[in-house]
N, C-alpha and C positions, 0 to 999 in steps of 0.2 A: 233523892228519895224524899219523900213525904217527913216534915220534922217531928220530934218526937214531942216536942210543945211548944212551948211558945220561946221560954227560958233555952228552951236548947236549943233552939233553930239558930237564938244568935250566939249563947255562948256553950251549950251544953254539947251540941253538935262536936263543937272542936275539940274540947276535951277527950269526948269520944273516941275521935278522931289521932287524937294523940296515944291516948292510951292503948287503941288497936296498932298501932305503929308500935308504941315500946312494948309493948307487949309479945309481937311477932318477932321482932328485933334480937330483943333478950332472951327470946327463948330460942333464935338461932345462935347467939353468940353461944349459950351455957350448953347446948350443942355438940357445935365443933371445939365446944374447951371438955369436952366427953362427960358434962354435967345431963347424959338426958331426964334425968328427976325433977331440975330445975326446969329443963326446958318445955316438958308437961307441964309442971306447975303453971309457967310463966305463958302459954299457951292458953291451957284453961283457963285460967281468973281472966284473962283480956276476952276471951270468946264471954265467959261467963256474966262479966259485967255489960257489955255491948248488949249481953239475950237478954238479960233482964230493965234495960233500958226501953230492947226494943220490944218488949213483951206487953209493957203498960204502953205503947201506942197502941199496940193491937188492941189490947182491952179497952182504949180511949176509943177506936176505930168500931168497934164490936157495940159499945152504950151509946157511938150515934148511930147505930144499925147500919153499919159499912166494913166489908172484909178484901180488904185488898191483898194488893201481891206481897204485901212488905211480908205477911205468912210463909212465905217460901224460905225468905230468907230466914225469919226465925226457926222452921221447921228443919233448914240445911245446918244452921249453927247446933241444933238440938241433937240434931241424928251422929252429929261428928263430934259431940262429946258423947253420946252413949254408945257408937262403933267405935271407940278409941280412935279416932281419929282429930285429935285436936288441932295440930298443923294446920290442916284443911277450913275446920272452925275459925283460927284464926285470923288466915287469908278471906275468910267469908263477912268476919267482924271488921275487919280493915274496909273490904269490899264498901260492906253496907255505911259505918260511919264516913269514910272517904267519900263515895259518892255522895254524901249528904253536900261535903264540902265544896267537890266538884258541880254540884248543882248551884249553889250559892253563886261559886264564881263566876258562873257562869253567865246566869242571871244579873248578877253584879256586871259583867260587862256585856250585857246586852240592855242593860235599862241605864245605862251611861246618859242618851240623849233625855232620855227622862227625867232620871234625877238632875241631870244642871238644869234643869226647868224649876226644880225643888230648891237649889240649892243658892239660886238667885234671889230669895226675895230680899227687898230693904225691909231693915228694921227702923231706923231711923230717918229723917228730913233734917235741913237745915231752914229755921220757918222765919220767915220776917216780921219782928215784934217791935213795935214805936220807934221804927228805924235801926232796928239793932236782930242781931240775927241768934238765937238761940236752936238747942239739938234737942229735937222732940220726937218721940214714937208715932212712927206713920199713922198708928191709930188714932190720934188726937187731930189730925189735919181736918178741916173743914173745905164745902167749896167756897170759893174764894177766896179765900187765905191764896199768900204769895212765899213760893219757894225760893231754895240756891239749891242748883243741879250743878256738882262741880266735877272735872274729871275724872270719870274712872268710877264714879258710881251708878248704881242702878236709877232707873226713875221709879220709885217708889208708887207713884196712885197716876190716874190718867187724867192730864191739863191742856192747857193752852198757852202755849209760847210767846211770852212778854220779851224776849229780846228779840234783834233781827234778824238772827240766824241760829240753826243750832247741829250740832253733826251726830246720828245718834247710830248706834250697833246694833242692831238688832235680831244678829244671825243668833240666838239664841233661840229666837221663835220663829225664825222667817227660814234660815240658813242659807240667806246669802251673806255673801264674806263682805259686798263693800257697802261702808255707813249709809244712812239715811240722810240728805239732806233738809233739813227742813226751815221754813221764815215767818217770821210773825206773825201772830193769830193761828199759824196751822195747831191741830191737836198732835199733843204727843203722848202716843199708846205709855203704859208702863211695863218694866221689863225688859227697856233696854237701855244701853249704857252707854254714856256718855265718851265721847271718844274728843271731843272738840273743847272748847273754850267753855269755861264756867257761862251761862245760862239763869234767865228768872223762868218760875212756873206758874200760869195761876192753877191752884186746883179744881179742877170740874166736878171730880169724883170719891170719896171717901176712899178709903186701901179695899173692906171689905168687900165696894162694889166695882171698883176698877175690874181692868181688862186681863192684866194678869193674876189677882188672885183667880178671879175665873177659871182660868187655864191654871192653876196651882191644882185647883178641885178638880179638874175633870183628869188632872193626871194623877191624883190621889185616887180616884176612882178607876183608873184605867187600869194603875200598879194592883189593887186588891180583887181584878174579876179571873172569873177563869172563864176558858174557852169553854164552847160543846166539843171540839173535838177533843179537850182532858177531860170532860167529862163521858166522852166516849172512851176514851185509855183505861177508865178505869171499870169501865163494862168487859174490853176485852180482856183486861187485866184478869177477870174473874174465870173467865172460860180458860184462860192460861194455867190460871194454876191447878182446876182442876183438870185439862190437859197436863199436868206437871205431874200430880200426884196421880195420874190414872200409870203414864210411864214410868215411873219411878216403882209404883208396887209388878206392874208387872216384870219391871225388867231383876226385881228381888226374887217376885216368883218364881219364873224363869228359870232362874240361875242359882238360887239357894242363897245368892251373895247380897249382904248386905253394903257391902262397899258400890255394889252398880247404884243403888235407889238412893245412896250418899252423895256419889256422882251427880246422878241425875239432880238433884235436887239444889245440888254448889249451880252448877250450872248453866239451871233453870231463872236464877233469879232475874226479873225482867226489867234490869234497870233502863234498855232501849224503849221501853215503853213511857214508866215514867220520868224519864227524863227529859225525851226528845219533844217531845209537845209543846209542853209549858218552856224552853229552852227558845224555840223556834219561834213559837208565836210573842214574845218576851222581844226577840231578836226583831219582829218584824214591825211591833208597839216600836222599840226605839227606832226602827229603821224609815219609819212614815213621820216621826214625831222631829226627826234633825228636818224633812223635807216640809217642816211646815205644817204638818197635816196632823191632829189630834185623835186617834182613833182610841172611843174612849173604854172602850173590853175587847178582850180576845176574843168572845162573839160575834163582836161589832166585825171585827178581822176578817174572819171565818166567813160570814156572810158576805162580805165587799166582795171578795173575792168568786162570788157563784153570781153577781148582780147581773142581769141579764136585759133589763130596759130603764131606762134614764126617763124621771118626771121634772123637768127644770121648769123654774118660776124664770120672768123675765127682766123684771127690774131688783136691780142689783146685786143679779146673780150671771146673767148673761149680758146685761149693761154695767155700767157703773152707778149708776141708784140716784144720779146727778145731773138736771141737765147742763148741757155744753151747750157753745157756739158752733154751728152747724156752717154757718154763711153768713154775708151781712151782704145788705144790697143798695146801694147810694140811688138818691135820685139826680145826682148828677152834681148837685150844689157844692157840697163836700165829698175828699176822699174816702174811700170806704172805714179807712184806719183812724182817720178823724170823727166818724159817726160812732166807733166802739170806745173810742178815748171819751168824747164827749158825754155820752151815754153813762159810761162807764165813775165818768167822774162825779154824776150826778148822781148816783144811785150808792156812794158811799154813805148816804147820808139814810140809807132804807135798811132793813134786814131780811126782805121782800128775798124768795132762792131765787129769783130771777136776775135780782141787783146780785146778789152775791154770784152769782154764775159769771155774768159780765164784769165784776171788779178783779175777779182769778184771773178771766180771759186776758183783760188788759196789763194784766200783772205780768202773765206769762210770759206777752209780749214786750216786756221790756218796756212800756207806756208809761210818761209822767203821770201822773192824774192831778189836775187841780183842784183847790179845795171850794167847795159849795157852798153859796153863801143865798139868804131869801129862799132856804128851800119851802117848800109849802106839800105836803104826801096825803092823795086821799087812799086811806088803809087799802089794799089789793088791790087797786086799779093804776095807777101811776104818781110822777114826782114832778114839780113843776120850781124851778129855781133859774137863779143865775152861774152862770160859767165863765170867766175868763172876760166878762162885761156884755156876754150875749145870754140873752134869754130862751132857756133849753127849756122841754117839757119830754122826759119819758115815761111812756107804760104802754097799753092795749093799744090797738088801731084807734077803735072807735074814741076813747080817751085823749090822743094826738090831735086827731084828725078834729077834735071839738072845740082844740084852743089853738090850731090854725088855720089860718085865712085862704093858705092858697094849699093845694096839694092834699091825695087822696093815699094814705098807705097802704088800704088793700089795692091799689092799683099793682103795689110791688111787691103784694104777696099771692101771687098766681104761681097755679102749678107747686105746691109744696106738699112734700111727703108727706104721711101719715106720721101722728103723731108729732108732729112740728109745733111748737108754740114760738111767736110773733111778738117782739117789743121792740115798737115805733120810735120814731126820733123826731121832733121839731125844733128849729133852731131861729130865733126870731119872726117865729107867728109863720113857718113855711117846714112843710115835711122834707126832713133832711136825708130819712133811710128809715131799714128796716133792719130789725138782728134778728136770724133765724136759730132758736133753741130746741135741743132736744135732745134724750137719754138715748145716749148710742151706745153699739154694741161693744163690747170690750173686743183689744185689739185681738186676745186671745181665744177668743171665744169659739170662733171658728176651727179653729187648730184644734182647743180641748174635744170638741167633739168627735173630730178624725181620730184625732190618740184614743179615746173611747170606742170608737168601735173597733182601730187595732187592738184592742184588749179586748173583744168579744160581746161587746154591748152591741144588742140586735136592734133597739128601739129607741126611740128620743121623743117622748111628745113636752112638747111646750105646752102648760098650762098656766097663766095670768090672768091678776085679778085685771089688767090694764084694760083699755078700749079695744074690741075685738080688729078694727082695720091697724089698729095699731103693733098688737101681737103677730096680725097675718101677715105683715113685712116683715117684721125679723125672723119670724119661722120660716119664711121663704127664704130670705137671706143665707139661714144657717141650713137648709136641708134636713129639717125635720122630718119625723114620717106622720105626727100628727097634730095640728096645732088650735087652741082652746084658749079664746079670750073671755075677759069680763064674767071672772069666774069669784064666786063667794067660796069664804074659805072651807066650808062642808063642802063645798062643788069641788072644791079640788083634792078632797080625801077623799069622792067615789072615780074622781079620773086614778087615782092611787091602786085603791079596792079593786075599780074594774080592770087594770094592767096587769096585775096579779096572774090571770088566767095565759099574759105571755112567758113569766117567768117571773122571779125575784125582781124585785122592784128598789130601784132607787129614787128620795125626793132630795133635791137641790133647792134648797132656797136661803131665804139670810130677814125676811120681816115675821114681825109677828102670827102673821095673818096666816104665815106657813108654818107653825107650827105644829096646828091638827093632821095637819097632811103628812109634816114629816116623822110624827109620830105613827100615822098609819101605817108608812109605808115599812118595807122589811127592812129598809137603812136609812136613816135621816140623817144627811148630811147639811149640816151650815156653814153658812160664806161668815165663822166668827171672825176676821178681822174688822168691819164693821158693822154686821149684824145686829141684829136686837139679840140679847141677853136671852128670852124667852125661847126662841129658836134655837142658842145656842145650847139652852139646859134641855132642849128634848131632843135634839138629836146625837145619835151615835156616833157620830166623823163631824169635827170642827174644823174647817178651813182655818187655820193662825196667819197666814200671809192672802192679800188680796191679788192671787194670781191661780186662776182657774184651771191653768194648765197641770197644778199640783197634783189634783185629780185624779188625773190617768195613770199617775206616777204613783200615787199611793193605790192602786186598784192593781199594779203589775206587782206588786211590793208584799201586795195582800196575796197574790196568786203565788208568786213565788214563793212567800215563806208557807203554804199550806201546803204544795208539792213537795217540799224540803221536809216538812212533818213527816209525810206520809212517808218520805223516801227513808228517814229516819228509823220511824217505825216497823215500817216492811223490813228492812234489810236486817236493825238488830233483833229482831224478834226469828228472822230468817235463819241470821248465824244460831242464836241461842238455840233454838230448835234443832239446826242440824249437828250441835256440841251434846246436845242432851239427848242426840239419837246414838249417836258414838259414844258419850257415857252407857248406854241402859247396855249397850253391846259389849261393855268392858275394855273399851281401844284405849278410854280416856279418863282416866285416874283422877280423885278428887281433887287432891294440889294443881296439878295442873290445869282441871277443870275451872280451879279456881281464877287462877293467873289467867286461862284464855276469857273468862267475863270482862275483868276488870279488862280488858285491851277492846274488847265489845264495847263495853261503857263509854269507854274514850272516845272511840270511834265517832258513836255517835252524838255526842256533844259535838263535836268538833265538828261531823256534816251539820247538825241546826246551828252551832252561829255561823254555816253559810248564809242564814238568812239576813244578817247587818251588812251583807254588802252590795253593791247595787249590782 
């Protein structure tokens, strides 16, 4: 049930709680020892202190212009101290303080995957100072300043990896169980933990702007929202109780008997209402948030779940945001594997994504690289050096092709897909090959979409800022229903606006430029494992792990735990109803009236944390 304030939610609750226990306790003991004087006394004062606890939330409830059900239950402790029936008050004061507790618990193990999100951050770095290593507050780290990452601790702020290897954990935000590989120069997210051999770091990013405080706040913000549908609970909430108090006087009237409207009113109390909601959807926050997936309010929840057409961007949402090595093509001189070595090793000396694309490539493959000497780089067009005592020149065709003598490289770039980009090789004044690059689709890409519409997503359209032949091959590729290139970022909040009129709308993307859009739409979801920041603070659902297929998984996650609500809701509000039609009728006596809620109550908690499991 709703706390009575702030003081008592965390400790006042349980006292409460205690006290309606000894209280009911005691006054059975002095009872059956044929004390019944004591056992009114000891009846009363526990009912009595519980009403007047729970009287000042009412009246807290009432000066923010809000009347909830928690009325019932004051009204049922009221009626059973003035029908002499304290016993019943008793079990009613347990009732209400108990379920306070029960809800906590609950809650407490449904926001589990959430709080060890919370519960991780570093406080401290080990920072390297004129060769000597002192223990500083991650707040003081600058970029580039150099770390010690040793094992078993968190990575405090997000760097780049100055040793040659590193093994990192990262099922905290990703949930998968086996480490992270990573090698030199790659970036290492913050957040997870060191599983391998002590490590250097440079720092990239202060604590406050890293990757996991981000995720710290959007789950700060997750933990404190509530749903539309609690906030629909406590609409029906309303009409309950005055359904409560309309049966309860008649079934007085009726019968003459005050003990039926006693009844009715133990009953009545609706804790399947408030409790099953906020339990559930609590249950289905942690249950997307172990899979990687940040859904950042119960709102956000609520609505994923009814999404009904998908707006996906295309680069680095349904690619990987990087070009790659597509192909390489010899003109016969050299092995193919020797034009990306060669290439490759010339281009260490660039910061050009193109160099950087082919020095990964050659990495991957296990490739020496030799070191480049006489380099000479005109800025975006190509690199021109020595290798190995031959004279290499890489970049554009036309750039190749001008510092040599024999050979044409658009000759061997014929017939290439859309969106292809071309860097040439010459080797001694004669074109040696071609590398074909380009941002392809992630391996998963294809599948997420299938599992998307087995969860009821009718629509897909592809909208990119990219070159429009460029977008019309991947939307052909993946089986779009409608696909929009070379789009400005207003252009892609009226593809949003105008989707609308098929249903709920979801927008997928991970740059800036999608931001407006996924603001527009009814769910903005971001690719935050490498996303821009800016997309990540406006949309609802943050992607934490770079794997697309998460997706579908938290949208089945989102649908189950809302049918679990509703099953919640329906059934205890079902039983209450048909307990307080057998009270007003007199079958069902207020003690025991009492005892059959509190097994209601149980009930249903225990159906909403079905929703934590898959």
């Amino acid at each position: 049930m709703r706390s009575i304030s702030v003081f008592a939610r965390d400790y006042g609750s349980v006292f409460l709680a205690v006290l309606a226990l000894a209280a009911l306790g005691g006054g059975g003991l002095a009872f059956f020892l044929a004390r019944p004087d004591l056992a009114m006394l000891a009846w009363f004062g526990g009912t009595g202190v519980v009403l007047a606890a729970l009287a000042v939330e009412i009246l807290q409830s009432l000066a923010r212009g809000h009347l909830g059900v928690d009325v019932i239950a004051g009204l049922s402790m009221s009626a059973a101290l003035a029908f002499g029936e304290p016993l019943a008050g008793a079990i009613v004061a347990l009732m209400y303080a108990g379920g306070q507790q029960l809800e906590n618990f609950a809650e407490g193990r449904a926001r589990r995957e959430m709080t060890a999100l919370l519960g991780r951050v570093a406080r401290t770095a080990m920072r390297y100072v004129d060769g000597h290593l002192e223990e500083v507050p991650i707040e003081s780290l600058c970029p580039g300043e150099r770390i010690l990452m040793r094992r078993g601790e968190v990575v405090p702020v997000d760097g780049r990896l100055l040793s040659d290897r590193a093994d990192v954990d990262m099922s905290a935000l990703t949930g998968e169980s086996l480490p992270v590989r990573l090698s030199r120069q790659d970036e290492v997210a913050s957040g997870g933990t060191v599983v391998g051999s002590a490590f250097d770091l440079e720092v990239l990013r202060r604590s406050e702007e890293s990757t996991y405080a981000g995720i710290v706040r959007l789950v700060e913000t997750a933990q404190q929202s509530r749903a539309p549908m609690m906030r629909l609970a406590d609409r029906y909430a309303l009409w309950f109780l005055l359904l409560t108090l309309a049966l309860a006087g008649s079934a007085w009237w009726a019968s003459g008997d005050s003990t039926r409207a006693l009844a009715v009113l133990v009953v009545a109390t609706p804790c399947p209402l408030i409790l099953a909601v906020p339990v559930a959807i609590i249950s289905g926050l942690s249950r997307a948030a172990s899979r990687g997936v940040l859904v950042k309010s119960g709102g956000a929840l609520e609505t994923l779940a009814t999404i009904r057409v998908a707006v996906l961007d295309k680069t680095g949402t349904l690619t990987g945001g990087q070009a790659g090595v597509v192909a390489i093509r010899s003109s016969g001189a050299v092995p193919e594997d020797e034009v990306l070595r060669l290439a490759a090793s010339l281009d260490q000396a660039s910061n050009h994504v193109s160099a950087e694309a082919l020095v990964c490539e050659a990495k991957t493959r296990g490739m020496v690289l030799s070191t480049p000497v006489e380099v000479v780089e005109t800025p975006g067009t190509g690199l021109e050096g020595r290798i190995d005592g031959h004279a290499v020149v890489v970049g554009g065709s036309d750039f190749v092709r001008g510092r040599c003598s024999s050979g044409d490289p658009r000759a061997l770039g014929t017939d290439l897909p859309p969106g292809t980009a071309v860097v040439a090789l010459g080797i001694d004044g004669k074109v040696a090959g071609i590398i074909l690059l380009a941002d392809r689709l992630r391996p998963d890409a294809g599948a997420a979409i299938d599992a998307f519409r087995a969860q009821g997503i009718r629509r897909f359209v592809l909208a990119s800022g990219d070159r429009a032949d460029v977008v019309d091959a991947a939307g052909r590729m993946l089986g779009v229903d409608e696909i929009r290139g070379g789009l400005l970022p207003g252009e892609k909040v009226e593809v949003v606006l105008g989707e609308r009129r098929n249903g709920p709308v979801m927008m997928i993307g991970d740059g800036v430029n999608d931001a407006p859009a996924l603001a527009a739409a009814d769910l903005g979801v971001a690719m935050g494992a490498r996303g821009a920041a800016a997309s990540s603070e406006t949309a609802d659902v943050v992607l934490l792990v770079d794997m697309l297929e998460r997706l579908p998984q938290a949208l089945a996650i989102a649908r189950r735990t809302r049918r679990i609500a509703r099953q919640s809701v329906v059934a205890g509000l079902a039983l209450s109803v048909g307990a307080m039609i057998f009270a007003a009728g007199g079958y069902l006596p207020p003690v025991q009236g009492a005892l059959l809620q509190e097994v209601i109550d149980v009930a249903v908690i225990l159906n909403a944390l079905r929703a934590l499991r898959g």
